[in-house]
SEKOL-907571 format. One record per residue (C-alpha): residue in one letter; z, x negated, y. Coordinates in steps of 0.2 Angstrom, whole numbers, plus 2048, in hexadecimal, padded with zeros to 3 digits. Example, Ala and Ser with C-alpha at 12.3 -4.5 7.8 and 13.67 -1.06 7.14 Angstrom:
<atoms>
A  827  7C2  7EA
S  824  7BC  7FB
</atoms>
This chain:
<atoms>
X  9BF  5E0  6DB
X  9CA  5E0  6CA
X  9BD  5E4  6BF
X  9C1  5DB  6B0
X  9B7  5D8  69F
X  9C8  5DE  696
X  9C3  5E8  687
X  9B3  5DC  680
X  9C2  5CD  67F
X  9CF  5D8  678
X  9C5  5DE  66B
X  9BD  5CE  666
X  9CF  5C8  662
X  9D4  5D7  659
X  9C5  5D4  64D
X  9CC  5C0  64B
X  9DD  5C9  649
X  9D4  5D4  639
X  9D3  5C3  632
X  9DD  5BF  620
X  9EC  5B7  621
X  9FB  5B2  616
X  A08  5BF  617
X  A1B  5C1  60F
X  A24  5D0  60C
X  A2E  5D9  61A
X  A3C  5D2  623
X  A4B  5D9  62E
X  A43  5DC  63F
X  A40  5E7  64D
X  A2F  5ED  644
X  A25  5FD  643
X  A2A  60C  635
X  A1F  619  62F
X  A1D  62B  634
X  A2F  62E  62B
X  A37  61E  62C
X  A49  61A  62B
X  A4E  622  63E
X  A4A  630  636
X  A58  630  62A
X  A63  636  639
X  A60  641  649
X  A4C  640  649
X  A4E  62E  651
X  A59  633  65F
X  A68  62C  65C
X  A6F  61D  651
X  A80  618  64C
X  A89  610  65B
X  A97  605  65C
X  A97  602  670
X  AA6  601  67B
X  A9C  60C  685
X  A91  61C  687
X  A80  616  680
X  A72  620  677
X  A62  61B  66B
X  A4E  61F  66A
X  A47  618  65A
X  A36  614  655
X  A38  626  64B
X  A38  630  658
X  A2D  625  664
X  A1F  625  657
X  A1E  639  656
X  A1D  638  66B
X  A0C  63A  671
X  A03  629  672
X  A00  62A  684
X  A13  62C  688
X  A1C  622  695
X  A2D  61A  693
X  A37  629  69E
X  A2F  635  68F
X  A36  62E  682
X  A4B  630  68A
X  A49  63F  691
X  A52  648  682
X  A61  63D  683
X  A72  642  68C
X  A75  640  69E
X  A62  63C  69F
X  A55  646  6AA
X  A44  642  6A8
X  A34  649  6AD
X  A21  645  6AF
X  A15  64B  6BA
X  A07  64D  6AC
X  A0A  651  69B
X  A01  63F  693
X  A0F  636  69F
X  9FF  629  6A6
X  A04  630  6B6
X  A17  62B  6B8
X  A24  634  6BA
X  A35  636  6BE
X  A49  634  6B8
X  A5C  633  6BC
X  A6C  62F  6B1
X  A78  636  6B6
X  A73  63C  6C7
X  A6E  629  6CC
X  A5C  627  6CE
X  A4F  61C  6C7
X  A4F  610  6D3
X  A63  60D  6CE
X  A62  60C  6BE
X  A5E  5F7  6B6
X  A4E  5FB  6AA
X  A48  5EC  6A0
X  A38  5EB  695
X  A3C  5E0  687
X  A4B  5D8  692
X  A40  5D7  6A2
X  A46  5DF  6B1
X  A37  5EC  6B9
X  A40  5F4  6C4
X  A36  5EF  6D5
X  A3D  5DE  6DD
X  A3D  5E8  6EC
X  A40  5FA  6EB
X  A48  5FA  6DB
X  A3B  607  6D5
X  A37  60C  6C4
X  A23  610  6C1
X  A25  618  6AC
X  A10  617  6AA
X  A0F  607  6AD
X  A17  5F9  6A1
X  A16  5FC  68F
X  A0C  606  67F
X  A16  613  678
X  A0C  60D  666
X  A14  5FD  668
X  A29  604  66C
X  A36  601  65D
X  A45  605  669
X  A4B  60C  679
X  A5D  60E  682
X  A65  614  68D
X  A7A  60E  693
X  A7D  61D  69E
X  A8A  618  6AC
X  A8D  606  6A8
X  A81  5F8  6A9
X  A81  5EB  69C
X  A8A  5DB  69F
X  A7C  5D0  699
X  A70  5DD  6A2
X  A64  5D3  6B3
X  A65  5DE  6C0
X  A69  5DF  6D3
X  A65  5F0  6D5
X  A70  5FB  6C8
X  A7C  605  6CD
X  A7B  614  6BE
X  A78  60A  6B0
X  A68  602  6A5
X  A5C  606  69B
X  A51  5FC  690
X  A40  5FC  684
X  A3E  5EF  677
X  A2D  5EE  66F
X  A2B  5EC  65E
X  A26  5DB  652
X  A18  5D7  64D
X  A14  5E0  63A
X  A18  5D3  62C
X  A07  5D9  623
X  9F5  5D6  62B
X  9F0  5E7  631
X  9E2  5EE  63D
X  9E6  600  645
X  9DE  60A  64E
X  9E0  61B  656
X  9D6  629  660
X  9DF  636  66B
X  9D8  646  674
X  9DE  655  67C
X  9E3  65F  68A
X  9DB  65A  69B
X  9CD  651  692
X  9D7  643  68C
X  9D1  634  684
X  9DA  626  67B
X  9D6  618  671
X  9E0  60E  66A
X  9DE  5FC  65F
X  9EB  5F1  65A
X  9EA  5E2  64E
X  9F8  5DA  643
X  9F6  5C5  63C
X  A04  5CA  62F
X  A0D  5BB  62C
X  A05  5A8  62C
X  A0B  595  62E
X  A15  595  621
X  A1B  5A8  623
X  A22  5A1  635
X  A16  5AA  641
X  A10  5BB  642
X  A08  5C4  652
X  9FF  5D3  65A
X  9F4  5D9  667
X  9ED  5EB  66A
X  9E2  5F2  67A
X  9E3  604  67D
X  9D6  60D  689
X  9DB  61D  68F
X  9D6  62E  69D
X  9DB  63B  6A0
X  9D7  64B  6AF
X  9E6  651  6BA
X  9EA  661  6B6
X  9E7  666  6C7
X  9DD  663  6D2
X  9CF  655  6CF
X  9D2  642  6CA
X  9D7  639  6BB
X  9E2  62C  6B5
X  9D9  61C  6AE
X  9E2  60E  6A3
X  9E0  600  69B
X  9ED  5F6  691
X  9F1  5E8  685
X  A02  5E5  67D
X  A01  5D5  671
X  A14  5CA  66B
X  A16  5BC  65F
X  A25  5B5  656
X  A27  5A5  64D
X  A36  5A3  641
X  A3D  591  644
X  A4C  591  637
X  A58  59B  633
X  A5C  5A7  641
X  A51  59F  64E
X  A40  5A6  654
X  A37  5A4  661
X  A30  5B5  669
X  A23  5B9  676
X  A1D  5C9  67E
X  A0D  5CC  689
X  A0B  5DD  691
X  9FF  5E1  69D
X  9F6  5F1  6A4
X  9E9  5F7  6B1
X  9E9  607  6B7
X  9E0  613  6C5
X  9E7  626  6C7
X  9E6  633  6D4
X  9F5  63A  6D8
X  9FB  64D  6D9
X  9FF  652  6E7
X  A11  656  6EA
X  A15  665  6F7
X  A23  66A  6FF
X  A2A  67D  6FA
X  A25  684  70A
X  A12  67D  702
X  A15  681  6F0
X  A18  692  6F7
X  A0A  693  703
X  9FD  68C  6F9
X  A01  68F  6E7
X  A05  684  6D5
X  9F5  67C  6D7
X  9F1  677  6E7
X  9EE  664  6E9
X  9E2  658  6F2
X  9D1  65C  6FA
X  9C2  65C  6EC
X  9B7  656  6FE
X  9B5  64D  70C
X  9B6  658  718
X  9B7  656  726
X  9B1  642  723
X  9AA  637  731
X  9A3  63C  741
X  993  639  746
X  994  629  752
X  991  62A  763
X  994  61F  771
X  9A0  621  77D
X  9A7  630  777
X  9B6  630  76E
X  9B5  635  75C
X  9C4  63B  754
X  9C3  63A  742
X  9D4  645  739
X  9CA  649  728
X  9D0  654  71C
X  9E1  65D  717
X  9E8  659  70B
X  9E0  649  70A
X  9D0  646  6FF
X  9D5  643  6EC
X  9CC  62F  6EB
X  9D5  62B  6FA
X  9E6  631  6F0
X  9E7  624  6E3
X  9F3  617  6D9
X  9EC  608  6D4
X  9F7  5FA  6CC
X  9F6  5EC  6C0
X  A05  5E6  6B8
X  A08  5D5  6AA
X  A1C  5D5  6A2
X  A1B  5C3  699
X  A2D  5BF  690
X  A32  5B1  684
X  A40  5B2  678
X  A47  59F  672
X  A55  5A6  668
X  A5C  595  65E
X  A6C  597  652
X  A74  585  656
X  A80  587  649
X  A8A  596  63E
X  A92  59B  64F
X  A89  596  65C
X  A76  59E  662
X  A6F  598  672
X  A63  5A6  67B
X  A54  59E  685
X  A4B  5AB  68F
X  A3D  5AB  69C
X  A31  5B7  6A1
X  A24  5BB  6AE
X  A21  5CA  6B7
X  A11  5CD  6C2
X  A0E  5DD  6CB
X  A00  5E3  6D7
X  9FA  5F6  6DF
X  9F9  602  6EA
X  A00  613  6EB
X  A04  623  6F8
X  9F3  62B  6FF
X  9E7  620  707
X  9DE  62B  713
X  9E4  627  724
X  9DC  621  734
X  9DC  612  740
X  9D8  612  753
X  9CE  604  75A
X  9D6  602  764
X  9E8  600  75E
X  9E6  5ED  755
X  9F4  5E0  754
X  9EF  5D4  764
X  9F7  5C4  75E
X  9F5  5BC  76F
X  A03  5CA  776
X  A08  5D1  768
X  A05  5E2  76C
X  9FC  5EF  765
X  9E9  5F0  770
X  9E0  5E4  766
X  9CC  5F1  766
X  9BF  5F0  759
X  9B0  5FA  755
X  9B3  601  745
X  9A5  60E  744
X  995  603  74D
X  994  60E  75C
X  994  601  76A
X  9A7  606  770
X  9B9  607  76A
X  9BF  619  770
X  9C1  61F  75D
X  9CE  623  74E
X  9C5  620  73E
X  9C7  627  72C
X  9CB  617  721
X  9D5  614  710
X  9E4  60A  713
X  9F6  60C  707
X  A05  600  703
X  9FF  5EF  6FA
X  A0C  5E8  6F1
X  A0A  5D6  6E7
X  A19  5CF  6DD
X  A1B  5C0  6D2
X  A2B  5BF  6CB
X  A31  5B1  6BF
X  A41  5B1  6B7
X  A4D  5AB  6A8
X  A5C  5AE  69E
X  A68  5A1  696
X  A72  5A8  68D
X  A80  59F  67E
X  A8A  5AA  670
X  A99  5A4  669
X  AA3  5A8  65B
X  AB4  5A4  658
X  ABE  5AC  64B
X  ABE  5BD  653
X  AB7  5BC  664
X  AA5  5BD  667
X  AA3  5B6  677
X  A8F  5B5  683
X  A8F  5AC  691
X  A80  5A7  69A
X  A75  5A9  6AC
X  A66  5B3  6B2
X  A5A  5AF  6C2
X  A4B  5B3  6C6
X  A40  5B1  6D7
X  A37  5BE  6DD
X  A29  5BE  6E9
X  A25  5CD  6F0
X  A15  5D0  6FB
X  A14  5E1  704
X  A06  5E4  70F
X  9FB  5F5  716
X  9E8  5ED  717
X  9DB  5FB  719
X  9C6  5FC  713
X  9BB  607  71B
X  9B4  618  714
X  9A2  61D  712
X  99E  630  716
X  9A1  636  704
X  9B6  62E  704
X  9B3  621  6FA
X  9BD  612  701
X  9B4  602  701
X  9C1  5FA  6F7
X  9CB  605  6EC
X  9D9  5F6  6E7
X  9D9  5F1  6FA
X  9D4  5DE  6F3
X  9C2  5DE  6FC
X  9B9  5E3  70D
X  9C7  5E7  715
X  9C8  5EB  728
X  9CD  5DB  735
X  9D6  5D9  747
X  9CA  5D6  753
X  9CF  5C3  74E
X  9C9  5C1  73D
X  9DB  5C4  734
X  9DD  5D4  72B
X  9E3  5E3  731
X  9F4  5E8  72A
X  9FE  5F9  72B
X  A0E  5EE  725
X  A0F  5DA  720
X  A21  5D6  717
X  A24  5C8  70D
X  A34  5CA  703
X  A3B  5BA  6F8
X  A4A  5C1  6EF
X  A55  5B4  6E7
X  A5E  5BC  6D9
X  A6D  5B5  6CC
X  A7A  5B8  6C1
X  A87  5B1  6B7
X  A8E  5BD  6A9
X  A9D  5BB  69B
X  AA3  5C9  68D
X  AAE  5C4  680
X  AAD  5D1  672
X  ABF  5D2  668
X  AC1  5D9  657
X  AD2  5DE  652
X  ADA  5E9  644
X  ACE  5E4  637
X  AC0  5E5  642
X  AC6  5FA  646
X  ACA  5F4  656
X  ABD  5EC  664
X  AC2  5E7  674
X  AB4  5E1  681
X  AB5  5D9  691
X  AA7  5D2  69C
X  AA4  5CC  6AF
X  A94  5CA  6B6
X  A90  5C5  6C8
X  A7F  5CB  6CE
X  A79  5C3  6DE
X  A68  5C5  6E8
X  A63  5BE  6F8
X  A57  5C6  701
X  A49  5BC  70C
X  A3F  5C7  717
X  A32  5C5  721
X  A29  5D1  72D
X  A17  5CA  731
X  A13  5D1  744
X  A08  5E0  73D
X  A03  5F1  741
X  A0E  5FC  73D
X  A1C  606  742
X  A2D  603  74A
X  A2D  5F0  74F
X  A1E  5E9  743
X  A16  5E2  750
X  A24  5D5  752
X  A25  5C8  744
X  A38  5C3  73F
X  A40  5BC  731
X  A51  5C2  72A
X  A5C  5BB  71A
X  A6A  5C3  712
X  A74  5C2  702
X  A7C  5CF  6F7
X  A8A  5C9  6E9
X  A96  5D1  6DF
X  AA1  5CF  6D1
X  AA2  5DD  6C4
X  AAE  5DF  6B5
X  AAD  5EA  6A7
X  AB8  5EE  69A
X  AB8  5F8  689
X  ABF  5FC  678
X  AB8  605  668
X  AC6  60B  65A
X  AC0  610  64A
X  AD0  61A  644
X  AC7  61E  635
X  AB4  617  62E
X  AAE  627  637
X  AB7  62B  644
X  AB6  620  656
X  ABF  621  667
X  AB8  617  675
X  ABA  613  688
X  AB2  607  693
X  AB5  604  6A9
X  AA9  5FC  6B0
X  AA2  5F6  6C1
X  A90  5F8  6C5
X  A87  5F2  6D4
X  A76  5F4  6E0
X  A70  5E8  6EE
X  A69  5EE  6FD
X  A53  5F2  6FB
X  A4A  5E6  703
X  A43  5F5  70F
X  A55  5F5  718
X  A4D  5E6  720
X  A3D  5EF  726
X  A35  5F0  737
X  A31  601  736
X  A40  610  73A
X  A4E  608  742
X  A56  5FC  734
X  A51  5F0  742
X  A50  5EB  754
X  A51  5DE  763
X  A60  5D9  76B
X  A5D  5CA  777
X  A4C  5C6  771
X  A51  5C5  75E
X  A50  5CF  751
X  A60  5D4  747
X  A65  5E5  73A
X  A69  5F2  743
X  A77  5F8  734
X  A7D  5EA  727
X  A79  5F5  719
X  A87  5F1  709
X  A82  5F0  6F7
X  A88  600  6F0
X  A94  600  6E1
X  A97  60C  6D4
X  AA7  60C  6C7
X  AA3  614  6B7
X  AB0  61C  6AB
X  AAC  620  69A
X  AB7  628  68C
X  AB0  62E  67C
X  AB0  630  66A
X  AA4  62F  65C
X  AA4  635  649
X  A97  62C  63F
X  A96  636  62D
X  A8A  63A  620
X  A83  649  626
X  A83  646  639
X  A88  63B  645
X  A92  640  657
X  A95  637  667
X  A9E  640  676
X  AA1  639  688
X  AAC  63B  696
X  AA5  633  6A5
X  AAB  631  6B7
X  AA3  627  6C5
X  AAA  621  6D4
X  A99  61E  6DF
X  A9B  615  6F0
X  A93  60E  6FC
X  A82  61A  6FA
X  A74  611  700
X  A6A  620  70D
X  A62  622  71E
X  A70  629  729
X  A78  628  73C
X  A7D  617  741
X  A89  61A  74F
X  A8A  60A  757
X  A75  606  757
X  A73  61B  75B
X  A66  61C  750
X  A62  623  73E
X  A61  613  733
X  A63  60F  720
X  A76  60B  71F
X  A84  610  711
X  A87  622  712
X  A97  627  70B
X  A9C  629  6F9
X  A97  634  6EA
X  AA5  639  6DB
X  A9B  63D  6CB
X  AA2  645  6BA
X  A9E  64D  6AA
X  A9B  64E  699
X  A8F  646  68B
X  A8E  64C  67A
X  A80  648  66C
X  A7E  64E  65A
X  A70  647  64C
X  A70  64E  63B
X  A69  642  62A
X  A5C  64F  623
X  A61  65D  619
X  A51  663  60D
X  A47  658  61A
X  A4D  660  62A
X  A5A  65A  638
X  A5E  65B  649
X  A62  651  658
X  A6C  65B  666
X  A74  654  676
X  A7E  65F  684
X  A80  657  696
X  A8B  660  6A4
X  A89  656  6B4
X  A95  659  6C2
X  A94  64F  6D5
X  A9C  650  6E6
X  A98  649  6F6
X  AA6  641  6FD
X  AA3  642  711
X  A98  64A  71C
X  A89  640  723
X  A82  63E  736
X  A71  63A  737
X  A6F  63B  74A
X  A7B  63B  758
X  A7C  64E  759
X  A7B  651  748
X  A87  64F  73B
X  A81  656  727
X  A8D  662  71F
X  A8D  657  70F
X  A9F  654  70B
X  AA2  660  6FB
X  A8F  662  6F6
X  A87  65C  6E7
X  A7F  64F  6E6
X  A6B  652  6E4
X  A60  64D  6D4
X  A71  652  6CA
X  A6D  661  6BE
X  A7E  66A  6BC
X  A7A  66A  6A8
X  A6B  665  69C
X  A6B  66A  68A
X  A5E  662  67D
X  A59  665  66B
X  A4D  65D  65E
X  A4B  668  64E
X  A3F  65F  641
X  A3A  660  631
X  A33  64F  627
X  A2E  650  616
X  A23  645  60E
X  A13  63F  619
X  A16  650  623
X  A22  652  632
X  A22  65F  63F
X  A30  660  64F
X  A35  66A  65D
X  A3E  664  66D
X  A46  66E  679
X  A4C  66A  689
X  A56  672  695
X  A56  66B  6A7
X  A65  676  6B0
X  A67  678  6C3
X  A66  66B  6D1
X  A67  668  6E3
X  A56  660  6EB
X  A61  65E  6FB
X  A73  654  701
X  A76  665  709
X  A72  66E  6FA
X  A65  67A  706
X  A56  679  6F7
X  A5C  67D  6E4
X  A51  676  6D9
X  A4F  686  6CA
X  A55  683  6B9
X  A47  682  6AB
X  A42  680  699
X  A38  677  690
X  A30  676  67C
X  A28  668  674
X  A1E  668  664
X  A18  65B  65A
X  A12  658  649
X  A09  64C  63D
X  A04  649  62C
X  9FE  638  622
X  9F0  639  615
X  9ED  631  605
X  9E4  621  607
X  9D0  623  607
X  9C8  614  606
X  9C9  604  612
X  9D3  615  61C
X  9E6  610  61A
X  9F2  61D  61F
X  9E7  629  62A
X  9F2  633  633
X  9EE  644  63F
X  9FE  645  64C
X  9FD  655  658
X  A07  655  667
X  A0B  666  672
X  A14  666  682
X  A1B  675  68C
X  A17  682  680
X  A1B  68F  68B
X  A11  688  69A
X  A22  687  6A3
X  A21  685  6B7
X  A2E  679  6BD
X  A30  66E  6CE
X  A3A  65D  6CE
X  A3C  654  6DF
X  A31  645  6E3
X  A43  63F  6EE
X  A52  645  6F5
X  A52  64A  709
X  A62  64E  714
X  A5F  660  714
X  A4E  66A  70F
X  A4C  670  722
X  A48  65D  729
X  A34  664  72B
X  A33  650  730
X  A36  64C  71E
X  A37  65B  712
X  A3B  65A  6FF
X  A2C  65A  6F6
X  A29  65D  6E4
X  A1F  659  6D6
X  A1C  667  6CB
X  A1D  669  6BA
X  A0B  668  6AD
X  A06  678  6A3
X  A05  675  691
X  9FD  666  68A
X  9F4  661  67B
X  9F0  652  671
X  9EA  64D  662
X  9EB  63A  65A
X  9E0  635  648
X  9E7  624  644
X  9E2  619  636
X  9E7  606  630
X  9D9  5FC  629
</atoms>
């Protein structure tokens, strides 16, 4: 079991951290501000000056420190243009969801101090799960065009990215207490060395402990996690920085219905509170049919993970004009997820001597093997996934030019194990790491056993021109993104063609240019434009056993479709005006999306398989505005209209062919409008965010509209005096939903809402939230 001694280690270090140590005055870095810091001297920390080729827009630590403690990373964007963001709680610990631009998560590149996280295999994006939002200086998001320098496979719409902020150049000790709505429960404890050796080194570490109760229905979400970085100043312009981010987590999950449920059943239906029906009584020779009950019993709905980001930073200036970038990292990843309530016949086991499916066991001790049997079984997935960046910048005269190359091996483990349950739902093992059920053999009983190695690479180049007197800046890159996918299917028992074990291998490779310009035409006024080519390989799931992405032709297995990496070509055109009382940037943006990666009709197989299906055209508009505080207040506005069309119809079985061609593409609100009104003075701040989420499609066939809605933020905070050994105490009070909104987002997108096979289902907005954070240094 993964029980670990976490808290007694971390805050035995944090004491040694307390320690005194020689310290100098501030340097330029990433580091941490106050409550009214210096992002607050324009838009409330949403938005900076920018000088990018291309669309691109700003978090600071300003506006991240007045979040509330427990927020996760899709939180802290959602006020930005062309983003929409939601979580399904209001604390964020239990995830969430987000698109750019109508492209989802999974193909957008997110990195975590320059670390990919997007998964290996899916290209999923779990929010709760990789960073504190206590320890966040900066986030960012490049809506439509992935950065040139950027490592990833898997990005079609664009990147974002969260950096973590230094180390403090003083020695500090803070600590922090949250409570509120739901009965949440944080504590929070970090520890800064200030500088030593020589004013070279400084560090970090802090441990956080936190619950909190659904909102409906019963369960909680439980976290532990540590954050700790160094750096150690070399010489002038080199450093070496390191990173260690690591978090443990068990939640229940809400319960996501369909519309025909929502309706049915009301706002806060979710899983069964009991056990009941559990187990049968056993009795032999008589079939006993175990089903249990619907929906599902809440502990046997759960999400376990454990995650560890390590990165290094060797940054090392080899002379006026020449830096070389030295940068590895380490990502490890293990959980479950999905509902783990399910049942097992004994006599359905993998026979490894015929490879069929009528291996029998006793799995309830009555002397036969006639029955179906309540267990706990889910998707297990294991990844370690080294990597590294080498990356030189050159000047000369006016060109800035990066060069370097990314890799990184990832081995991706995937399996279904499944524990027994005793007659009150508890599964035996609630990670799925322990007394699990076995084959009639001795091996372990899987639901599905894929190992995946996927090889990735890149080469990237962007020579950065200044002209005019530096007015002008032209930028042109390449990168060529490459991933080979090794699968293997372990003969196991689950659907399609589990039980036969295969191996397939495939690569996916392009080239992809960009190219940009910025022209001040005067100090304050900016035009850009920027073309670039964005690209997503193939999941590794297009190689699965399970549907019909696979089958047997003369004994051997082959893909039934050869799926193709699907493209994206991303146009922005904009302007920018950067004066002393506000600052402006406005986007027009049109994509060119082929290739869409789906589950459609493959004619020449005759079956529904995960193919490309067809192409998508997406325009729009993207405007934000922050004002520099006027008597203390300003304000932070941005304004998205998002329009799409579906460029062919789509056939998903031989007799039916989608009327898709002139829809709009789902996930894609027609508009969203956002605005941040605050007021800092002093040690006192208070704000207000507002968003508005317009309509969207939940369906290709645009069958199920997902309703437009509004929702109001509130925070405030306030810093005392100094009392004592009590440095800067601080009371922060957070409000979400004001008005107790009701709202639905889609948990995925489905052919058309009347496939009862596979409805849209929804996660439903929280009712309004409250926390309250006392914070002191000492």
């Amino acid at each position: 079991m993964r029980n670990q001694p976490i808290r007694p280690v971390v805050l035995a270090v944090l004491a040694a951290l307390s320690s005194p140590l020689a310290h100098a005055d501030d340097r330029t870095e990433l580091g941490t501000v106050v409550i009214t810091g210096e992002g607050d001297k324009l838009g409330a920390g949403y938005i900076q000056p920018e000088d990018s080729v291309k669309s691109r827009s700003n978090v600071t630590r300003a506006s991240l420190e007045k979040s509330s403690p427990t927020s996760n990373i899709y939180q802290d964007l959602n006020m930005l243009p062309g983003v929409n963001a939601s979580s399904y709680d209001a604390t964020g610990m239990f995830g969430g969801a987000l698109t750019v631009r109508g492209f989802n998560s999974d193909q957008l590149g997110v990195t975590i101090n320059g670390v990919p996280v997007n998964d290996s295999g899916s290209f999923s994006v779990y929010p709760q799960e990789y960073v504190e939002n206590e320890n966040l200086c900066q986030a960012f998001v490049t809506q439509g065009s992935t950065d040139t320098d950027a490592p990833h496979v898997g990005a079609t719409g664009g990147n974002i990215g969260f950096v973590t902020c230094d180390p403090e150049n003083q020695r500090r000790v803070r600590f922090a207490q949250t409570v509120g709505s739901n009965e949440l429960s944080r504590t929070y404890l970090r520890g800064d060395t200030g500088r030593f050796a020589d004013d070279k080194a400084k560090a970090f570490l802090s441990y956080s402990h936190s619950r909190v109760e659904k909102w409906k229905g019963p369960g909680a979400a439980v976290r532990d996690h540590i954050d700790t970085g160094m750096r150690y100043d070399l010489s002038t312009g080199s450093y070496i920085n390191a990173s260690l981010l690591y978090s443990r987590e068990v939640a229940n999950n809400f319960l996501n219905p369909t519309l025909a449920q929502l309706n049915a059943n009301g706002y806060n239906a979710d899983y069964s509170p009991t056990f009941t029906p559990g187990h049968l009584p056993p009795v032999n020779g008589t079939a006993q049919n175990e089903s249990g009950p619907n929906p599902a019993y809440y502990q046997l709905a759960i999400n376990p993970f454990e995650n560890a980001i390590f990165k290094v930073d060797g940054i090392f200036q080899l002379s006026d004009s020449t830096k070389l970038k030295i940068q590895p990292y380490y990502w490890y990843g293990y959980g479950t997820g999905g509902t783990q309530q399910t049942t097992l016949k004994e006599n359905g086991f993998y026979n490894a001597a015929t490879g069929a499916l009528n291996g029998t066991k006793d799995l309830n001790g009555d002397g036969d093997t006639l029955d179906k049997i309540l267990v706990a079984s889910s998707s297990l997935t294991k990844t370690n996934r080294p990597g590294i960046t080498l990356a030189v910048s050159k000047t000369l005269d006016n060109h800035q030019i990066d060069t370097g190359v990314w890799f990184e091996r990832a081995e991706h483990r995937q399996t279904k194990p499944a524990t027994s349950v005793d007659q009150n739902g508890n599964p035996a093992s609630q990670w799925l790491d322990s007394n699990l059920i076995t084959r009639p053999d001795g091996s372990l009983y899987q639901g599905r056993d894929w190992d995946t190695i996927s090889t990735a690479w890149q080469f990237f180049a962007q020579d950065s021109i200044n002209l005019l007197k530096d007015d002008l800046n032209v930028t042109a890159g390449l990168r060529t993104p490459s991933v080979t996918r090794d699968f293997t299917n372990n003969a196991s028992e689950g659907s399609g063609i589990s039980n036969v074990g295969y191996h397939l291998k495939q690569t996916y490779s392009d080239v992809l240019p960009s190219v940009g310009f910025r022209y001040n035409f005067t100090p304050a006024h900016q035009v850009f434009a920027n073309v670039t080519k964005n690209f997503r390989a193939p999941p590794n799931f297009a190689f699965a056993p399970t549907g019909n992405n696979v089958s047997v032709v003369n004994g051997q297995v082959v893909l039934s479709s050869n799926v193709k990496a699907e493209t994206a070509i991303n146009t922005d055109v904009g302007y920018r005006y950067q004066g002393t009382a506000f600052t402006f940037s406005g986007t027009l943006f049109d994509v060119e999306y082929k290739d869409r990666q789906a589950n459609a009709y493959d004619p020449v197989t005759q079956k529904s398989v995960y193919t490309n299906a067809g192409d998508v055209h997406n325009w729009g508009t993207e405007l934000e505005l922050g004002t520099t505080p006027v008597a203390g207040w300003s304000v932070y506005t941005s304004f998205t209209i998002n329009r799409s069309e579906i460029k062919s119809n789509l056939q998903t079985a031989a007799s039916t062919t989608l009327a898709t061609q002139g829809k709009e593409f789902p996930l894609t609100p027609r508009w969203m409008a956002a605005l941040s009104l605050q007021y800092a003075q002093g040690p006192f701040y208070a704000r207000t965010n507002v968003k508005h989420t317009g309509k969207q499609f939940a369906t290709l066939v645009n069958d199920e509209v997902v309703p437009e809605y509004t929702l109001v933020d509130f925070d405030a905070g306030y810093r005392f005096p100094n009392m004592g050994w009590l440095k800067n105490p601080t009371i922060k009070f957070n409000l979400s939903n004001i008005f107790n909104t009701s709202y639905r987002v889609p948990s995925g997108l489905q052919p058309t809402a009347a496939d009862s096979s596979n409805p849209v289902r929804y996660y439903l907005g929280a009712p309004r939230g409250v926390a309250l954070t006392l914070q002191t240094d000492l």
